[in-house]
C-alpha positions as CSV (number, residue, x, y, z in Angstrom):
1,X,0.0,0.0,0.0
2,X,1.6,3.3,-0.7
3,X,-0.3,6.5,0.6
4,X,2.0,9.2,-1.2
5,X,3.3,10.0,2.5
6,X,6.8,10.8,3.2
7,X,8.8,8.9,6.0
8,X,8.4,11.5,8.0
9,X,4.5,11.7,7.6
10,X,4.2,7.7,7.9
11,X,6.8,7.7,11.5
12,X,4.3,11.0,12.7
13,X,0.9,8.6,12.7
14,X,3.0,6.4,14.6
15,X,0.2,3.3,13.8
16,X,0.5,-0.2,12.7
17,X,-1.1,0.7,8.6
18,X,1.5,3.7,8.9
19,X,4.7,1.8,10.0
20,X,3.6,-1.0,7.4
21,X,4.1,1.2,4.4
22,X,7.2,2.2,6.0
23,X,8.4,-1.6,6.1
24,X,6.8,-2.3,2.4
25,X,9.4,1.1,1.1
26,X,12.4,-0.3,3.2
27,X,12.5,-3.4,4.0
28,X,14.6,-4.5,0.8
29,X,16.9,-3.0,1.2
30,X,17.1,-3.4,4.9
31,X,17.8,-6.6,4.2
32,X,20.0,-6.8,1.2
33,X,22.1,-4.5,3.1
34,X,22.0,-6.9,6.2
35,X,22.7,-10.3,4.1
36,X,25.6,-8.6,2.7
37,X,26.9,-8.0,5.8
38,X,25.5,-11.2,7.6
39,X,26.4,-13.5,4.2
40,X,23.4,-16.1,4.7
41,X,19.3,-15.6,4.6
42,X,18.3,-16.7,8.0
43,X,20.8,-13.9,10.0
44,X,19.6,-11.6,7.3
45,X,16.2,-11.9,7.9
46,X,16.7,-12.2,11.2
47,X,18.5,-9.0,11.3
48,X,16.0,-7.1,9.3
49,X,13.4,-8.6,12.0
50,X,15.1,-6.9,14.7
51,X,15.9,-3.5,12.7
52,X,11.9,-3.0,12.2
53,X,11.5,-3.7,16.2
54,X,13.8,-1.5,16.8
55,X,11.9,0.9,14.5
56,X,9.1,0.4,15.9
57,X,10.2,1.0,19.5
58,X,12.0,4.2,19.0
59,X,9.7,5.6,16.0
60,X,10.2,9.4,17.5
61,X,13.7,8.9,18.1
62,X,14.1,8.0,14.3
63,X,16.3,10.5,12.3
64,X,15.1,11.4,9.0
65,X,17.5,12.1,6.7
66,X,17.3,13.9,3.0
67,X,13.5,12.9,3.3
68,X,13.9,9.4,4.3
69,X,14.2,6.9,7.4
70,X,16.4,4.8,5.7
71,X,20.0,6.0,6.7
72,X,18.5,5.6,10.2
73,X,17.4,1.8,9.6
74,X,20.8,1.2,7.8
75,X,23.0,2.2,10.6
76,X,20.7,0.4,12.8
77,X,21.3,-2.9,10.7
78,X,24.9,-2.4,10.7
79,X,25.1,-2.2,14.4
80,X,22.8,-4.5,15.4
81,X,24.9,-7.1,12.9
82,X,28.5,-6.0,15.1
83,X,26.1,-7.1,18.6
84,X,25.4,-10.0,16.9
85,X,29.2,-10.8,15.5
86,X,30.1,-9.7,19.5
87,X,28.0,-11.9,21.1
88,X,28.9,-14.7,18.4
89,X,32.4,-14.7,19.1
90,X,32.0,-14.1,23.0
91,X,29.7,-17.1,22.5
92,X,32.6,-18.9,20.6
93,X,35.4,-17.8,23.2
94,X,32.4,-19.3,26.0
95,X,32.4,-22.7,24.3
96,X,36.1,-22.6,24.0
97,X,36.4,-22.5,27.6
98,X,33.6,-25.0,28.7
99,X,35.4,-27.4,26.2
100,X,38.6,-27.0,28.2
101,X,36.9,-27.3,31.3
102,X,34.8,-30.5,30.3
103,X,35.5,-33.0,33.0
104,X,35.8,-36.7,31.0
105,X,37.8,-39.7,30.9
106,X,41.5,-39.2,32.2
107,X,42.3,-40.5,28.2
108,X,40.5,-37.4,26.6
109,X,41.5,-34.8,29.9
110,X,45.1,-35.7,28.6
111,X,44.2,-35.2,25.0
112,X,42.4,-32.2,25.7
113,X,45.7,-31.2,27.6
114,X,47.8,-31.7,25.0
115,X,46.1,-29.7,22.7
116,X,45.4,-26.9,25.1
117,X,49.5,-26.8,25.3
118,X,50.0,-27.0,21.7
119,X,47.8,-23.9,21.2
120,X,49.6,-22.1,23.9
121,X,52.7,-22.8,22.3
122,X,51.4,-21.3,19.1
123,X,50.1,-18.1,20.6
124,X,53.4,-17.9,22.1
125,X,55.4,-17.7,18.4
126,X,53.2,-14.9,17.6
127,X,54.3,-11.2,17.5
128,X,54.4,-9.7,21.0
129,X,51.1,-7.1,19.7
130,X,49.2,-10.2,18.3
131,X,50.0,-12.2,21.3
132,X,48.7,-9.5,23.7
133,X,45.6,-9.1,21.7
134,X,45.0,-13.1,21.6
135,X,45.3,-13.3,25.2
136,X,43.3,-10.0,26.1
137,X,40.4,-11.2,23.6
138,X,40.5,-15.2,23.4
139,X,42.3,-16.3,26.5
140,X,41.3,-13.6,29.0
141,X,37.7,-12.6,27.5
142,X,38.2,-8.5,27.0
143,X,36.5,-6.6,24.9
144,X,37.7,-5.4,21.4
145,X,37.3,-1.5,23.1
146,X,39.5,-2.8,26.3
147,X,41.7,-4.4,24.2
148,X,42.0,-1.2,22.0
149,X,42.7,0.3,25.1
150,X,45.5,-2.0,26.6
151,X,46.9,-2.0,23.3
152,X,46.7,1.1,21.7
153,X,45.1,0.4,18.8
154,X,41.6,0.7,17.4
155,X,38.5,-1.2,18.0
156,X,38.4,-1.8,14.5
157,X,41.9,-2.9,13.9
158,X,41.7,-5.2,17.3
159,X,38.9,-6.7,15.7
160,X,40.7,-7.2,11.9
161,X,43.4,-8.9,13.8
162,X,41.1,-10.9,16.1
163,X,39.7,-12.4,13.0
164,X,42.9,-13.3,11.1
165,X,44.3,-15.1,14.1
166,X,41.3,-17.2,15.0
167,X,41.8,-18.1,11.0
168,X,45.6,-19.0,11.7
169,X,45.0,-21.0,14.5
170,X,42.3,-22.6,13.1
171,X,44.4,-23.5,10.0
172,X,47.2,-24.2,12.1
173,X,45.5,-26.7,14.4
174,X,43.9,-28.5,11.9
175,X,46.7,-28.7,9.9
176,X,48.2,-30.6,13.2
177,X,45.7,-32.4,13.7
């Protein structure tokens, strides 16, 4: 349904028929955006789901922009996708831990051991900045921001290098294994 109102019209009657046609004009690309970010459907669309909540819950906080709400719902998608990345790797680093902690036969303790050692030893041939960022964010559980912090680096570039050494570990390990 399109009513020839404006996003700014549409947020202002601040009712279900209203914030419908507002979902019909952005929802697209809401969620293009979001599975270019995200890379599969079902975060997309989840993503997307929680964008228009989020909409919907702050509709007079919403910042129009050049005559549209869109701007507003993108940066919205981007940084609802970064909680979700954050909580997926603190999620990740959570499991990681419990593994470790897993209390089974003295055969797989020992295993487990042995592996936790050889992983050690890897961080340990790292750079001394990569090693201080592996251990802030994988080992000790900091943030990207405290790790910034400690570091003297940004978020952003904790982050970047956060990534690639999960990927060289991972490589690593399973080219070990």
């Amino acid at each position: 349904m399109n009513t020839g109102q404006t996003d700014e019209q549409l947020l202002d009657a601040a009712n279900g028929a209203a914030f419908g046609e507002l979902f019909d004009r952005h929802s697209r690309a809401v969620y293009l955006y979001v599975w270019g970010l995200a890379g599969n459907v079902r975060d997309a669309e989840d993503l997307t789901q929680d964008v228009f909540e989020t909409a919907w819950m702050k509709l007079h906080a919403i910042r129009i922009v050049d005559a549209s709400a869109l701007p507003w719902l993108l940066v919205t998608a981007r940084n609802r996708f970064r909680n979700a990345d954050r909580r997926r790797a603190q999620r990740h680093t959570t499991e990681l831990q419990d593994a470790l902690i897993d209390p089974r036969s003295t055969d797989q303790q020992s295993e487990s051991a042995e592996e936790l050692q050889w992983v050690r030893l890897e961080i340990d041939r790292l750079g001394e900045i990569d090693r201080r960022i592996c251990t802030l964010c994988l080992v000790e559980g900091h943030s990207y921001k405290e790790a910034a912090r400690f570091v003297g680096l940004s978020t952003g570039a904790i982050a970047k290098r956060v990534e690639r050494l999960r990927t060289h570990l991972r490589s690593t390990v399973r080219s070990e294994s």
